[in-house]
N, C-alpha and C positions, 0 to 999 in steps of 0.2 A: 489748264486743269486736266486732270487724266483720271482715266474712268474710275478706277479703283477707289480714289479719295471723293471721289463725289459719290461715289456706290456707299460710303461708307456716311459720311456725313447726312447723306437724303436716308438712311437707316435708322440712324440715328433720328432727325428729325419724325420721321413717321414712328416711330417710336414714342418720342415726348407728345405727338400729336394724341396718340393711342393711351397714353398717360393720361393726360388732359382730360379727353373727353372719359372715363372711367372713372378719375376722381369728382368731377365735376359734374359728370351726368348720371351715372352709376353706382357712385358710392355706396349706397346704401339700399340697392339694386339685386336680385339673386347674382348677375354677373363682376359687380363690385362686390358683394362679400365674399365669392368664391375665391376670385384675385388677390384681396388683399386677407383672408382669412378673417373677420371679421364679423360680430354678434351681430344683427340688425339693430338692437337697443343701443349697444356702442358706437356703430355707424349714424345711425341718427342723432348722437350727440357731439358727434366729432363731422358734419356734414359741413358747416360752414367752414370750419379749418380746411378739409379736402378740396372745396371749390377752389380756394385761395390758394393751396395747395397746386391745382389744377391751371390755375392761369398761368401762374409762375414755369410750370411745363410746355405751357403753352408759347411765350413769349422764348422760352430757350428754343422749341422749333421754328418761330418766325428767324430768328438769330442766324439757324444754321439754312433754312430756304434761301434767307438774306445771301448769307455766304454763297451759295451755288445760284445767284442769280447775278451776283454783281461781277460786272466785266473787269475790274482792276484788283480788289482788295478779297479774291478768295483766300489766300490764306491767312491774314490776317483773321476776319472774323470768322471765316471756322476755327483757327487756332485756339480762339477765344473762346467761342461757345463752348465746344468740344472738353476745352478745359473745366469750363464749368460745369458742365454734364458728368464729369469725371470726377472732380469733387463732390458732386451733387451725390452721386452714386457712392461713393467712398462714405461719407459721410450716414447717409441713409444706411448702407450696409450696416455699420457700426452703430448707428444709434436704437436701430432694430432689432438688430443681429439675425439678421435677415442675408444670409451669407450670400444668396439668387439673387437681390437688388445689386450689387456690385457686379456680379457678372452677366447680369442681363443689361444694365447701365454701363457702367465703367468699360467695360471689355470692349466693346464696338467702337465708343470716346475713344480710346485706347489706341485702337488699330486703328483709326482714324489719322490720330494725333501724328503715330509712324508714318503712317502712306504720305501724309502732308510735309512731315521734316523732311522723310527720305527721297521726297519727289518722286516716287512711283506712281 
């Protein structure tokens, strides 16, 4: 493993960790409606969908810690993760239209996903 792909992948994770606890603890918080633009009446009725929301982030950072803790199969399950987070992002972007969730997601996955094919 070389630095750069792990620099990017533990990014990434601390990332969906920071995800996680926002939707999950925040949501409907001054700091969660700041972040996600969000009426506090709306957030309150959309809370249990964001915790659900939030584990789901949460489990894709266990994925990628996985990834940089395991002695054999780094690239495999970062390639994995990473891809989902990339979709994850993609998807979000677009169903949002929230054009920042793609490049605060997707783009790190992204460069990721390079440093890991390209072995740098």
């Amino acid at each position: 493993m070389k630095f750069l792909q792990i620099f990017f992948v533990a990014l990434v994770a601390f990332e969906h960790i920071y995800f996680m606890i926002l939707e999950m603890f925040f949501w409907d918080k001054p700091k969660g409606l700041k972040t996600f633009g969000h009426k506090l009446e709306d957030a309150k009725k959309s809370k249990i969908l964001a915790k659900n929301q939030g584990l789901y982030n949460g489990f894709l950072a266990a994925g990628l810690i996985w990834a940089i803790i395991s002695e054999h199969n780094f690239k495999e399950i970062a390639l994995f993760f990473l891809i989902c987070v990339t979709i994850a992002g993609i998807y979000g972007a677009y169903t949002t239209r929230k054009r920042k969730l793609f490049f605060v997601q997707s783009i790190p996955a992204l460069i990721g996903i390079m440093l890991i094919l390209l072995n740098i």
